[in-house]
Biopython code that builds the backbone (N, CA, C, O; Angstrom):
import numpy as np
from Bio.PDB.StructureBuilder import StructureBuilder

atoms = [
    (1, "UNK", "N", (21.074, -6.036, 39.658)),
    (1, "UNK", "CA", (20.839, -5.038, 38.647)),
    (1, "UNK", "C", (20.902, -3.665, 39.308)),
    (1, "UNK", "O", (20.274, -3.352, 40.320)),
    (2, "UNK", "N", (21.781, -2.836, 38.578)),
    (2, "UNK", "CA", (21.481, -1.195, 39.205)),
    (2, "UNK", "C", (20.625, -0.669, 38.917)),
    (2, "UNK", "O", (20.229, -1.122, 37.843)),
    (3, "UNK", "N", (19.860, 0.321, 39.364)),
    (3, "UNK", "CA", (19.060, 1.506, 39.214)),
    (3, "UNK", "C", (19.449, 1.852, 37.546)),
    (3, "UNK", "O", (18.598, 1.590, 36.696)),
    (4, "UNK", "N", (20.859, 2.489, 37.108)),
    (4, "UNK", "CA", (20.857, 2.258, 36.107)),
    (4, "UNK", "C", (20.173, 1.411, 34.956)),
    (4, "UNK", "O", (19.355, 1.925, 34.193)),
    (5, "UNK", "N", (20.536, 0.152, 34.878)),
    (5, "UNK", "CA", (20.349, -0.720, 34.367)),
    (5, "UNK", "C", (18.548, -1.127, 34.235)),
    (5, "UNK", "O", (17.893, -1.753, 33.401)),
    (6, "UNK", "N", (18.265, -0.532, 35.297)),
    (6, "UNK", "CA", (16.714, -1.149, 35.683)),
    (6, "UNK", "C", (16.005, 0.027, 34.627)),
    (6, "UNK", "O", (15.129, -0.228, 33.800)),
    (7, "UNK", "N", (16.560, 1.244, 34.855)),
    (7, "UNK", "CA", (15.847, 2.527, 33.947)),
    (7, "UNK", "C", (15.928, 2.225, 32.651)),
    (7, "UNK", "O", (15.003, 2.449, 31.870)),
    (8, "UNK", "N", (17.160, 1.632, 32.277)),
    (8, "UNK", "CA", (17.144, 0.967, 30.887)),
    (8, "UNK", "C", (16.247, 0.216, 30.473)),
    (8, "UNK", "O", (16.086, -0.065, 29.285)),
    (9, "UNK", "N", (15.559, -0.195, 31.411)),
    (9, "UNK", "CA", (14.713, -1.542, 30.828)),
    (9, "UNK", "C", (13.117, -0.813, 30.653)),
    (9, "UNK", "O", (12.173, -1.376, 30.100)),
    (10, "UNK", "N", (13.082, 0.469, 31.220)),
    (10, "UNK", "CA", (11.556, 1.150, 31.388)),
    (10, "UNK", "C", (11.180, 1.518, 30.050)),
    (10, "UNK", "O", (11.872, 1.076, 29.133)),
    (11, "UNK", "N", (9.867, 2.503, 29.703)),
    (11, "UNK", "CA", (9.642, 2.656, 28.787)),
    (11, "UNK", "C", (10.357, 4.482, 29.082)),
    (11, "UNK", "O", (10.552, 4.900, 30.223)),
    (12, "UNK", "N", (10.558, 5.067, 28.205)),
    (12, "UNK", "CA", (10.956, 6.381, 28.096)),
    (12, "UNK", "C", (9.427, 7.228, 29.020)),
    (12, "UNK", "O", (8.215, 7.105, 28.845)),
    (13, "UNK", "N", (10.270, 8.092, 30.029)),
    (13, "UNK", "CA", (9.232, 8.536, 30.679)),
    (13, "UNK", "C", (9.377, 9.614, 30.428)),
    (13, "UNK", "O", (10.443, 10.154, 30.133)),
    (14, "UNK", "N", (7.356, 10.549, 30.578)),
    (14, "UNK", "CA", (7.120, 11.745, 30.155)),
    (14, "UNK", "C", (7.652, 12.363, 31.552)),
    (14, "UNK", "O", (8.236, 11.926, 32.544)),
    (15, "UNK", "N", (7.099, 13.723, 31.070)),
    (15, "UNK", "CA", (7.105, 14.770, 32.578)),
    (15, "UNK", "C", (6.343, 14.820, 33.315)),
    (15, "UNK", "O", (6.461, 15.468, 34.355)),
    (16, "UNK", "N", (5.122, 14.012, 32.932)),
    (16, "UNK", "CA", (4.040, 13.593, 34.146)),
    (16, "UNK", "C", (4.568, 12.302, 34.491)),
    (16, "UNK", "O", (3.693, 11.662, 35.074)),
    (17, "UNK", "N", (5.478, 11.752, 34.390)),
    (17, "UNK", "CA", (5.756, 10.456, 34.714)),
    (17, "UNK", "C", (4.916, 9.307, 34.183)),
    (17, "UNK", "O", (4.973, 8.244, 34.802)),
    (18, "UNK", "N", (4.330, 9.376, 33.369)),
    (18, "UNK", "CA", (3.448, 8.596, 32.614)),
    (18, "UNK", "C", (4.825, 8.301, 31.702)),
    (18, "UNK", "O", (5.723, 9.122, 31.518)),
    (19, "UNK", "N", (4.765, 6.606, 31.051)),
    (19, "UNK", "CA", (5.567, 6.448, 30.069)),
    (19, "UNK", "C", (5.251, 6.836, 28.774)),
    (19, "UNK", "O", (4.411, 6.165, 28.175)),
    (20, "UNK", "N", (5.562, 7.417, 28.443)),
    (20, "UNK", "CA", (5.959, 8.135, 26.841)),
    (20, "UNK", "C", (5.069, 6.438, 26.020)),
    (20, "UNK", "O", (3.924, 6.226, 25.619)),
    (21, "UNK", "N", (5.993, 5.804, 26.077)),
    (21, "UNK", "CA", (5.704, 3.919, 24.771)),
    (21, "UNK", "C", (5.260, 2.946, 25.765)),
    (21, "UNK", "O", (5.622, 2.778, 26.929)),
    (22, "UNK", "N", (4.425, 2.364, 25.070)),
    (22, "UNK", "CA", (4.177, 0.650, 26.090)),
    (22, "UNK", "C", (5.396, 0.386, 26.100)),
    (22, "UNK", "O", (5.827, -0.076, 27.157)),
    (23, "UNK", "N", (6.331, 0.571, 24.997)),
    (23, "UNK", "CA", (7.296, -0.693, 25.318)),
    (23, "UNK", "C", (8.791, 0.173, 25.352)),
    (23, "UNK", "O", (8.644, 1.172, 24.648)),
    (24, "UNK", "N", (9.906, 0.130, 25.822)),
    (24, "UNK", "CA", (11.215, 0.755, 25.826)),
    (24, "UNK", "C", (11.389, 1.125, 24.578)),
    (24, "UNK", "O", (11.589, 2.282, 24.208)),
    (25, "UNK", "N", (11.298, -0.141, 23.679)),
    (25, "UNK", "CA", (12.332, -0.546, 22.593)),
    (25, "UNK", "C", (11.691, 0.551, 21.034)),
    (25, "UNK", "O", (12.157, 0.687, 19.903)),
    (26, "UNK", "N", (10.112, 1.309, 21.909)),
    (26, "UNK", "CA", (9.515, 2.113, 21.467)),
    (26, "UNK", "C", (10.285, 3.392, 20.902)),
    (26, "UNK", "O", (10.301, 4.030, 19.849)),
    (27, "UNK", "N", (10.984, 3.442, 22.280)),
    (27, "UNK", "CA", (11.391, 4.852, 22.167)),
    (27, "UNK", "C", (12.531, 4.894, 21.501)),
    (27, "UNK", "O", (13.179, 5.912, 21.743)),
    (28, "UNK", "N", (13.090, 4.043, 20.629)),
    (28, "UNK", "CA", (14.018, 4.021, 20.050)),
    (28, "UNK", "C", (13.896, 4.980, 18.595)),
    (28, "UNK", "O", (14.802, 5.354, 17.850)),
    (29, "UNK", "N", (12.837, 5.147, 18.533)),
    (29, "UNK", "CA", (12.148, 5.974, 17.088)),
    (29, "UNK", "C", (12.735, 7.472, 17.894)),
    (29, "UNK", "O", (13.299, 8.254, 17.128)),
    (30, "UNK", "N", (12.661, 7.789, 18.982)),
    (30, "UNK", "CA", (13.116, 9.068, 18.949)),
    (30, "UNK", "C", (14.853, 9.069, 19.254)),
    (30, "UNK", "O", (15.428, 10.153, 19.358)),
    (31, "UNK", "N", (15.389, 8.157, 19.346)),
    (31, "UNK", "CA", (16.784, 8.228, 19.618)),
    (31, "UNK", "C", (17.163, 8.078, 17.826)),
    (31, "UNK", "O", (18.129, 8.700, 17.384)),
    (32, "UNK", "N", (16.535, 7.439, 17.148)),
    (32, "UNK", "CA", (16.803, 7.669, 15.536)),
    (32, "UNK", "C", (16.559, 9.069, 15.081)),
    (32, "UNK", "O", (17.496, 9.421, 14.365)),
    (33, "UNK", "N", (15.692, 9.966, 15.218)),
    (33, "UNK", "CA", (15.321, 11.141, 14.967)),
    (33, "UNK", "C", (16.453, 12.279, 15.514)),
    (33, "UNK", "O", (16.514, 13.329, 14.874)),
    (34, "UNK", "N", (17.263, 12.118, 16.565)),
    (34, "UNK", "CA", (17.662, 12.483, 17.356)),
    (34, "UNK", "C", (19.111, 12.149, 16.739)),
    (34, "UNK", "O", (19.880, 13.110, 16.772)),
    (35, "UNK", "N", (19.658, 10.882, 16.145)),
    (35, "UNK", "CA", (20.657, 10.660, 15.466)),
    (35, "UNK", "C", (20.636, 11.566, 14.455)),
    (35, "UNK", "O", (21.305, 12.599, 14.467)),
    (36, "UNK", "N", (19.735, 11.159, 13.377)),
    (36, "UNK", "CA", (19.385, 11.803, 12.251)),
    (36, "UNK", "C", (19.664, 13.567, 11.895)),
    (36, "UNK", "O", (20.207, 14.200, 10.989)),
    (37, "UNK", "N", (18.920, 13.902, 13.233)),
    (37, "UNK", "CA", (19.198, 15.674, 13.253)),
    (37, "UNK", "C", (20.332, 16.019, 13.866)),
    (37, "UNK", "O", (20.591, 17.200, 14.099)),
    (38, "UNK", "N", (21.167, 14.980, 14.208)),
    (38, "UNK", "CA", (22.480, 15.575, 14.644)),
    (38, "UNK", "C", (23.525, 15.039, 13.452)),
    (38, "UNK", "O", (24.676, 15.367, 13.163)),
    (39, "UNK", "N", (22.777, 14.257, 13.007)),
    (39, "UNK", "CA", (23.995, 14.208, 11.436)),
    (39, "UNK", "C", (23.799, 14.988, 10.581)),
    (39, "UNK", "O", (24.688, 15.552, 9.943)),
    (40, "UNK", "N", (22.212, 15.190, 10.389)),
    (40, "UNK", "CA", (21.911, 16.727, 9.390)),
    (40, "UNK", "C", (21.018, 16.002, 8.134)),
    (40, "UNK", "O", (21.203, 16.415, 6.990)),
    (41, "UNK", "N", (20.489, 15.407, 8.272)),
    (41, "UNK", "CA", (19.769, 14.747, 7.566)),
    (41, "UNK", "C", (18.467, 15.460, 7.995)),
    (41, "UNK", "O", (17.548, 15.024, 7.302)),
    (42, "UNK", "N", (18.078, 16.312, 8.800)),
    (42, "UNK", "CA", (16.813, 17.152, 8.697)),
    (42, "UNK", "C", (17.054, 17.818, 10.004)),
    (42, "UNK", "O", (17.748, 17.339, 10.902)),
    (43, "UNK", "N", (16.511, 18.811, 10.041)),
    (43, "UNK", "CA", (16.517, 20.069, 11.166)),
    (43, "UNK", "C", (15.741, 19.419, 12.245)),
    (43, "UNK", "O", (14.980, 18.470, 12.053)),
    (44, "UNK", "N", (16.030, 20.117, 13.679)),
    (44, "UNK", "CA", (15.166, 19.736, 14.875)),
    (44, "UNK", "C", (13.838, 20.266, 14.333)),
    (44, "UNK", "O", (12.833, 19.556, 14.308)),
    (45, "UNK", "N", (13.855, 21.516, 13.904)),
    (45, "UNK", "CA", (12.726, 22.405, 13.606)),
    (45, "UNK", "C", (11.658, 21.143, 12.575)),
    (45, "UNK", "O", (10.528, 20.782, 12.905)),
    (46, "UNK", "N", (12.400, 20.687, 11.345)),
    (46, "UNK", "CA", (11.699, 19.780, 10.963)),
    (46, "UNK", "C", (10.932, 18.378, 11.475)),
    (46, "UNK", "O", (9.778, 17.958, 11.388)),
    (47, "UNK", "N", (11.571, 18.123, 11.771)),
    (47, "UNK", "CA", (11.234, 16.690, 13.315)),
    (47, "UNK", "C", (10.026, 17.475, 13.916)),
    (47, "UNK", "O", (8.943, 16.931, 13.699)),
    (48, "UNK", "N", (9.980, 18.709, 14.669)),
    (48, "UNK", "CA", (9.286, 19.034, 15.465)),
    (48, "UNK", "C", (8.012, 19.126, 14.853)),
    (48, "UNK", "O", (7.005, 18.556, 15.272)),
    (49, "UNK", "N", (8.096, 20.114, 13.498)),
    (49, "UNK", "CA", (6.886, 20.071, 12.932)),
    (49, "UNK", "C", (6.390, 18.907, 12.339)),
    (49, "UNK", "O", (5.162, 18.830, 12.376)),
    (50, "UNK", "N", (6.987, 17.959, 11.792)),
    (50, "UNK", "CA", (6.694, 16.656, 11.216)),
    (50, "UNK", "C", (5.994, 15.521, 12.116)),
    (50, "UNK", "O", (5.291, 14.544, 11.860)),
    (51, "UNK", "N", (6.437, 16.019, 13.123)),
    (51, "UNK", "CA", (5.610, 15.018, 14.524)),
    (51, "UNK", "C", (4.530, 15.833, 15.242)),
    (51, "UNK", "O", (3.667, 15.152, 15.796)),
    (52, "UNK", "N", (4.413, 17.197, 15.339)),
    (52, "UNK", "CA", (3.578, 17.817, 15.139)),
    (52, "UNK", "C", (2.242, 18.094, 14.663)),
    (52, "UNK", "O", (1.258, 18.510, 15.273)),
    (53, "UNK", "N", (2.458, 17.679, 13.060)),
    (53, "UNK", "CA", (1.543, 17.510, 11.986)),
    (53, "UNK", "C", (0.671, 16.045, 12.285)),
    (53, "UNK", "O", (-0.530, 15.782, 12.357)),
    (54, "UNK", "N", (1.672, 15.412, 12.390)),
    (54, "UNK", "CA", (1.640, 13.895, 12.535)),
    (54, "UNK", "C", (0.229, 13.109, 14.099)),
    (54, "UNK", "O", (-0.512, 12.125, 14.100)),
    (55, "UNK", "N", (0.506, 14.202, 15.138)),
    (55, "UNK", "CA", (-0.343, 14.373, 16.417)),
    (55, "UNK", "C", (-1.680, 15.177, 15.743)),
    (55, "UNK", "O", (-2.755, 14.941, 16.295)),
    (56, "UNK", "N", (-1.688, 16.035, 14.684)),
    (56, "UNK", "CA", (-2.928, 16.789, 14.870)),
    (56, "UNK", "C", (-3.286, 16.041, 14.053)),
    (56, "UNK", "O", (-4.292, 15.605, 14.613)),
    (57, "UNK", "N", (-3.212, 15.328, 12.735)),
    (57, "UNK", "CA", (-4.048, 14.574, 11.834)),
    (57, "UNK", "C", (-4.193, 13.654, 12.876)),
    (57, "UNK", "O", (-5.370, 13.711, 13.231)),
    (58, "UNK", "N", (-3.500, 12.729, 13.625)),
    (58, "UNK", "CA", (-3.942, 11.475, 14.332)),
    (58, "UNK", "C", (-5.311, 12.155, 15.579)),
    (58, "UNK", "O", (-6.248, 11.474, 15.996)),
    (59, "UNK", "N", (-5.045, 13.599, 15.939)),
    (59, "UNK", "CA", (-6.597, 13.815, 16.831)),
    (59, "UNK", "C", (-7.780, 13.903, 15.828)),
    (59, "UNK", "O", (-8.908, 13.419, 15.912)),
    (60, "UNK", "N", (-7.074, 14.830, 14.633)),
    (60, "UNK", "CA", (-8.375, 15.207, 13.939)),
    (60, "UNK", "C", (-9.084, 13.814, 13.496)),
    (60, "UNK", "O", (-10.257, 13.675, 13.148)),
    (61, "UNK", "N", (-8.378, 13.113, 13.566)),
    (61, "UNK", "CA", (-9.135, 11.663, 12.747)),
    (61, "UNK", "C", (-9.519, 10.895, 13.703)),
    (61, "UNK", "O", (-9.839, 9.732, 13.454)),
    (62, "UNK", "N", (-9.566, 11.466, 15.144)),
    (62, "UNK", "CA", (-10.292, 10.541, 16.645)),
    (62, "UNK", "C", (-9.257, 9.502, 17.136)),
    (62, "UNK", "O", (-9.454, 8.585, 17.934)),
    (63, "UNK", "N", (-8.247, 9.795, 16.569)),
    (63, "UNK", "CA", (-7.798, 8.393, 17.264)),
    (63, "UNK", "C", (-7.452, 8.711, 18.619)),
    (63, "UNK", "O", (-7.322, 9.874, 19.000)),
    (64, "UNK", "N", (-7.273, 7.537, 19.484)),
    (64, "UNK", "CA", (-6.956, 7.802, 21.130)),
    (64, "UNK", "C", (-5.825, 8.275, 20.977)),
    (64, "UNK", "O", (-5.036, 8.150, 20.041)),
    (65, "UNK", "N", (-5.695, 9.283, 22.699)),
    (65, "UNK", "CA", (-4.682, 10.064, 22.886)),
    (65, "UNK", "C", (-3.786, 8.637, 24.244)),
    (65, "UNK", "O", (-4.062, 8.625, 25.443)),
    (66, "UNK", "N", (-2.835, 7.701, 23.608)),
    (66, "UNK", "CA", (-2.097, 6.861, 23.949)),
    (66, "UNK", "C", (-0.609, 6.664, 23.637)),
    (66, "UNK", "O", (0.235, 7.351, 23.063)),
    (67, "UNK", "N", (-0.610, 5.796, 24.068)),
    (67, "UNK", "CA", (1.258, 5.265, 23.945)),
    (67, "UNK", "C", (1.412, 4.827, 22.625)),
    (67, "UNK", "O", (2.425, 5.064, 21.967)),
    (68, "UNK", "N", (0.274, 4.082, 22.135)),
    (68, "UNK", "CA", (0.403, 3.558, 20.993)),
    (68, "UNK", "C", (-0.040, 4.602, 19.526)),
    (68, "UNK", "O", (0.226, 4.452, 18.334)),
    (69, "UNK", "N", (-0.624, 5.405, 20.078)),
    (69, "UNK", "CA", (-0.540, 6.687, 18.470)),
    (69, "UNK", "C", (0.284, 7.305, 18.985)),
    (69, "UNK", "O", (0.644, 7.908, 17.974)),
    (70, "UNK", "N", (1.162, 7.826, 20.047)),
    (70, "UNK", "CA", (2.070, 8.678, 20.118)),
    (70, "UNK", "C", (2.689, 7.788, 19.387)),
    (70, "UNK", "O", (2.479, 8.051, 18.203)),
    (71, "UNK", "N", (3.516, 6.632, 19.543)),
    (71, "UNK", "CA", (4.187, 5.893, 18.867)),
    (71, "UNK", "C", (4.275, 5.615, 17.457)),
    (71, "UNK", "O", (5.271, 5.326, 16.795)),
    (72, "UNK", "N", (3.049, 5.752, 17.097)),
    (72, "UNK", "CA", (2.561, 5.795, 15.619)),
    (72, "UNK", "C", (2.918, 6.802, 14.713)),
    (72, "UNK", "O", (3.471, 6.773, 13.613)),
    (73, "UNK", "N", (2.278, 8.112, 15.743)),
    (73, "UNK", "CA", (3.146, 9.154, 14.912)),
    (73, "UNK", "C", (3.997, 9.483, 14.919)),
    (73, "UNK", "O", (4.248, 9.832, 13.766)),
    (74, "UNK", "N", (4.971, 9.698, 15.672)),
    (74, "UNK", "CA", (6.390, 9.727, 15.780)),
    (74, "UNK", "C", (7.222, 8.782, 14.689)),
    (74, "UNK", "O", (8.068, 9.361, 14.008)),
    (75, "UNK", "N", (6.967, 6.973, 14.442)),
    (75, "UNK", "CA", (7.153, 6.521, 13.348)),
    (75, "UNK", "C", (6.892, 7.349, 12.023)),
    (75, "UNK", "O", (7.906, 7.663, 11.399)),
    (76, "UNK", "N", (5.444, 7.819, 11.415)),
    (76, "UNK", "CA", (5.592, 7.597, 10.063)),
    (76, "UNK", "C", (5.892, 9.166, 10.483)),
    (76, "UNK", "O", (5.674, 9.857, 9.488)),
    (77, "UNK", "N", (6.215, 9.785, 11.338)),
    (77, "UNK", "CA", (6.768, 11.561, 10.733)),
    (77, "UNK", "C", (8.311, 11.222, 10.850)),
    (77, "UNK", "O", (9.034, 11.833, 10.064)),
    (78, "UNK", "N", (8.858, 10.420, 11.636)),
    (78, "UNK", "CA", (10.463, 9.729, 10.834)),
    (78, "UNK", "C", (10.583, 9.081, 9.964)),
    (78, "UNK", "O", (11.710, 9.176, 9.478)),
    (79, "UNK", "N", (9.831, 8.292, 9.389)),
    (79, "UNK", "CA", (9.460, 7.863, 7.656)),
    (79, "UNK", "C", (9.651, 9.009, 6.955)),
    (79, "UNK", "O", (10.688, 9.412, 6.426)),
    (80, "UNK", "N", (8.278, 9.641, 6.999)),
    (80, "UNK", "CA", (8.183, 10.832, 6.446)),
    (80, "UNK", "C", (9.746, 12.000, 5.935)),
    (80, "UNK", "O", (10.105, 12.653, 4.955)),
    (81, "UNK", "N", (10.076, 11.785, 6.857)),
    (81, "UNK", "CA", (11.249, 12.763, 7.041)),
    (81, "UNK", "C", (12.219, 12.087, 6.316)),
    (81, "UNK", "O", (12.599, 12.787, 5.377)),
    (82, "UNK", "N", (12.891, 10.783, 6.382)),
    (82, "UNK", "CA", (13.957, 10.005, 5.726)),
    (82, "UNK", "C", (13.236, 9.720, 4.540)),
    (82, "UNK", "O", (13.963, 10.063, 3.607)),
    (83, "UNK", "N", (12.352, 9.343, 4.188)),
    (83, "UNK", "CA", (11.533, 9.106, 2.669)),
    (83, "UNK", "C", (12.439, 11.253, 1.993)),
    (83, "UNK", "O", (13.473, 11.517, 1.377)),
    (84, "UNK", "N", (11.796, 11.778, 2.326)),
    (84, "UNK", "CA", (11.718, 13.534, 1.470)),
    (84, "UNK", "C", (13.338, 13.748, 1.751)),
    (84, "UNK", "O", (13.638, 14.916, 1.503)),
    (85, "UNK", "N", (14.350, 13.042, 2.150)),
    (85, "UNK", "CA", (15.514, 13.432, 2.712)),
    (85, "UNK", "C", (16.632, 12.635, 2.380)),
    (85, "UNK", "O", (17.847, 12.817, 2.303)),
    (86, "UNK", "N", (15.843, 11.687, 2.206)),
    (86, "UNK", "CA", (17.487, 10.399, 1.366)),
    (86, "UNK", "C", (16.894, 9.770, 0.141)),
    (86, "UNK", "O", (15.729, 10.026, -0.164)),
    (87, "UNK", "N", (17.678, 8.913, -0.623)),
    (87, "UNK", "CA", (17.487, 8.353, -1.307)),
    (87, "UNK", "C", (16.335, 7.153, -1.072)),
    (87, "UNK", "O", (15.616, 6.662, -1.943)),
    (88, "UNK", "N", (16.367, 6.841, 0.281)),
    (88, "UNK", "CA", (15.485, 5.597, 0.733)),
    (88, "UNK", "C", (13.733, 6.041, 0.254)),
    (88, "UNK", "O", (13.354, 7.205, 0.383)),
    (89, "UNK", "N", (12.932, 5.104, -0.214)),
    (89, "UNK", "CA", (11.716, 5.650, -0.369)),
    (89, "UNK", "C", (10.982, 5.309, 0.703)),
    (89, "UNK", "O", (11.542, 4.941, 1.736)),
    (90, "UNK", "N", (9.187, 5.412, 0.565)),
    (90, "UNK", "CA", (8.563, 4.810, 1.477)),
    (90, "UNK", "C", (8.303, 3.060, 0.929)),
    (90, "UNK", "O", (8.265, 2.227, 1.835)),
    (91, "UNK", "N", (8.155, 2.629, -0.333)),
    (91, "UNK", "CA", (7.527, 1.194, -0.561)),
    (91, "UNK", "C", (8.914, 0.650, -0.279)),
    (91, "UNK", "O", (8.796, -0.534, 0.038)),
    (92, "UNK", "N", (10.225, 1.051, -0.267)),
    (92, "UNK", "CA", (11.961, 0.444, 0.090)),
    (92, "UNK", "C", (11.331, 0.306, 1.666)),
    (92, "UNK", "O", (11.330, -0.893, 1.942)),
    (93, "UNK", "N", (10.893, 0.965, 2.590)),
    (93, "UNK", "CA", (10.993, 1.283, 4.036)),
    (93, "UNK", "C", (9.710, -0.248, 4.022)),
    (93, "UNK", "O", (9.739, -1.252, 4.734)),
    (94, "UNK", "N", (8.919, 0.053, 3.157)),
    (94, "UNK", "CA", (7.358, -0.755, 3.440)),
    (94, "UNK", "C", (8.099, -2.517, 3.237)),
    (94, "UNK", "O", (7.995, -3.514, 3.952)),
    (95, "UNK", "N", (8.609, -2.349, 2.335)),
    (95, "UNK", "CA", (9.138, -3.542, 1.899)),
    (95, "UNK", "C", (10.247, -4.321, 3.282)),
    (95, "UNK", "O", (10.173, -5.393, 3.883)),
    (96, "UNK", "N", (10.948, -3.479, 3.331)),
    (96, "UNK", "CA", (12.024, -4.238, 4.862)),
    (96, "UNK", "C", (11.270, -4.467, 5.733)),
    (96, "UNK", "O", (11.389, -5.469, 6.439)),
    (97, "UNK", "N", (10.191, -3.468, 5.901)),
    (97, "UNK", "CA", (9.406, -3.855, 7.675)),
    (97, "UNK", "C", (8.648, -5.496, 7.482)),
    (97, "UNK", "O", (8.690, -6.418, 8.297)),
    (98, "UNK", "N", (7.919, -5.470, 6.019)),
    (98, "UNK", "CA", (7.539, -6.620, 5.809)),
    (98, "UNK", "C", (8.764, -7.847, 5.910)),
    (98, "UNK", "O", (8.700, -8.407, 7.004)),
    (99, "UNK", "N", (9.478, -8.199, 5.332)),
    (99, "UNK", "CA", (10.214, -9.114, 5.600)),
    (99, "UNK", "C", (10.858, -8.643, 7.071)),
    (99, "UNK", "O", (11.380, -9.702, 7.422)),
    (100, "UNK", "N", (11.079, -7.859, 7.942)),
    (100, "UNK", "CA", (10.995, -7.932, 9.411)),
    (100, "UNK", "C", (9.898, -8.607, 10.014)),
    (100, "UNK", "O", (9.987, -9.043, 11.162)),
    (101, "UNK", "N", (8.925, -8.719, 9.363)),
    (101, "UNK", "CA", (7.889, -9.097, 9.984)),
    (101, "UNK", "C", (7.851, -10.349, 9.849)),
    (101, "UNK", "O", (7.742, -11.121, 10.802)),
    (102, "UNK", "N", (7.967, -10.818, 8.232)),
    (102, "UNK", "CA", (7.546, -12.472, 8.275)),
    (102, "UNK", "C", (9.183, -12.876, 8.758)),
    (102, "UNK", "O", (9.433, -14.072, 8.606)),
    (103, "UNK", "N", (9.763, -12.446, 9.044)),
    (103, "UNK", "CA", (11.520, -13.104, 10.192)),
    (103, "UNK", "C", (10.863, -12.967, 11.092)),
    (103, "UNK", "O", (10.452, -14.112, 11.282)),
    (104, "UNK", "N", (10.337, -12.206, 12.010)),
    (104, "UNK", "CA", (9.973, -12.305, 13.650)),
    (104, "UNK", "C", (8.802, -13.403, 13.604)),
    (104, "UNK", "O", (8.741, -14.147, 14.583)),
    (105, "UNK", "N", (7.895, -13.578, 12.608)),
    (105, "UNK", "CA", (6.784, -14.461, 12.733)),
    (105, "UNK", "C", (6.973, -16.040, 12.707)),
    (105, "UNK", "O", (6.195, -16.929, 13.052)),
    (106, "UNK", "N", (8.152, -16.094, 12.229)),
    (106, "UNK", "CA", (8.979, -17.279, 11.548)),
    (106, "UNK", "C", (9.493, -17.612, 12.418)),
    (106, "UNK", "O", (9.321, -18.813, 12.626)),
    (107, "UNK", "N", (10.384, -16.891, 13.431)),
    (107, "UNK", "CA", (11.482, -17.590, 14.369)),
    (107, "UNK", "C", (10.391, -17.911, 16.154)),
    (107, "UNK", "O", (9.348, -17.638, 16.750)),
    (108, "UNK", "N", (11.539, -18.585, 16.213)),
    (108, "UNK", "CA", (10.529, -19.591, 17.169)),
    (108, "UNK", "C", (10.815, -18.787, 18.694)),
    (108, "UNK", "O", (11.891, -18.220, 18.886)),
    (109, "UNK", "N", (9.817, -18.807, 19.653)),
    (109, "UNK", "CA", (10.294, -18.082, 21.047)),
    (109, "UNK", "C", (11.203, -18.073, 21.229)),
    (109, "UNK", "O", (11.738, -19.157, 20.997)),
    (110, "UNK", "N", (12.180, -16.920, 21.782)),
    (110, "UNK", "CA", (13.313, -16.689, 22.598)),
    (110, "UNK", "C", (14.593, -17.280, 21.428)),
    (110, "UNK", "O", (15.680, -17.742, 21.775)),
    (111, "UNK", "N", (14.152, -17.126, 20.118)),
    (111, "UNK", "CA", (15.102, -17.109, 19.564)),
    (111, "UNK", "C", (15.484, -16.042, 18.864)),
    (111, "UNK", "O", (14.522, -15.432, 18.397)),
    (112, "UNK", "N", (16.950, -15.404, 18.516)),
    (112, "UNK", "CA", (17.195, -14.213, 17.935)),
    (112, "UNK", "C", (16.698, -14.296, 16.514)),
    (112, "UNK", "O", (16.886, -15.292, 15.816)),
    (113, "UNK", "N", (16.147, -13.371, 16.166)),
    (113, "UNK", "CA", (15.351, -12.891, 15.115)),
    (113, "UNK", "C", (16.509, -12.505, 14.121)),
    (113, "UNK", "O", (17.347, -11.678, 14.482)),
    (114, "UNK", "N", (16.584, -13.193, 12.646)),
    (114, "UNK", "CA", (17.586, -12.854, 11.663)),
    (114, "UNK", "C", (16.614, -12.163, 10.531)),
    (114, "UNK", "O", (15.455, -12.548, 10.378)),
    (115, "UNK", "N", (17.093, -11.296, 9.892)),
    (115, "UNK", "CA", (16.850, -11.046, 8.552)),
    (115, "UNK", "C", (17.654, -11.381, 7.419)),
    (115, "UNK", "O", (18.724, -10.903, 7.042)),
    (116, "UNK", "N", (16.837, -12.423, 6.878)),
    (116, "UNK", "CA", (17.773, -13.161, 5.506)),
    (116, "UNK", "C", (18.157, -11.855, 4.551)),
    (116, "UNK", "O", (17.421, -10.878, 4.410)),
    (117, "UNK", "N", (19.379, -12.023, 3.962)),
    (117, "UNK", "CA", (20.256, -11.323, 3.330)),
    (117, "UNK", "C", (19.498, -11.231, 1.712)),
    (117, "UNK", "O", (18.958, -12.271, 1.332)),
    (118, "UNK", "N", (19.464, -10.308, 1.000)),
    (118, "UNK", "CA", (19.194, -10.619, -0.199)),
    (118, "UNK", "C", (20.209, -11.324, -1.384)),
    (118, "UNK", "O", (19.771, -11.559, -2.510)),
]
sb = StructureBuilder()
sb.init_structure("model")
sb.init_model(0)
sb.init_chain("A")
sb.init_seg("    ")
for serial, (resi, resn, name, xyz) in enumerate(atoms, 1):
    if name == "N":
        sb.init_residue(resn, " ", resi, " ")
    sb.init_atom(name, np.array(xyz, "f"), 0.0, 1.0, " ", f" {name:<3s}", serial, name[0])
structure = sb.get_structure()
């Protein structure tokens, strides 16, 4: 495996070198955001404040300062943002994650995870 390849497998790292997500596949919420504002489906400026907003309600309400509410908010302020910005709603978004969920709960270890077709 290269160095390359091995960085691929990390979690997205901050500038303190602390990882950004427990998990890599975390940081994929900001490579969507990052798609998104380069197709024009919402401004950087928006993203920024939307994840923004998203960090100060998650302190004001105590939650820990971790991998897993950074992660949190970063999700629902890209919800947020594609809900006020496309046609997609939030109970359309609520609804797929659920049947993502009962497919991953369903399939058996180390097997690829399908989502049945409607």
């Amino acid at each position: 495996m290269t160095a390359t390849e091995d960085d691929s497998l990390k979690p997205l790292a901050a500038v303190d070198g602390e990882p950004a997500f427990d998990e890599a596949w975390q940081a994929q919420v900001l490579a969507i955001a990052d798609t998104l504002v380069q197709g024009g489906m919402f401004s950087a400026a928006a993203w920024s404040d939307a994840l923004g907003a998203a960090l100060e309600k998650a302190n004001a309400e105590g939650a820990e300062d971790n991998q897993e509410t950074y992660y949190q908010c970063a999700l629902g302020a890209l919800e947020s943002l594609v809900a006020s910005n496309s046609e997609i709603d939030r109970q359309a978004m609520a609804g797929k994650r659920d049947d993502w969920e009962q497919a991953y709960l369903s399939t058996p270890h180390g097997q690829p995870v399908n989502l049945a077709s409607d």
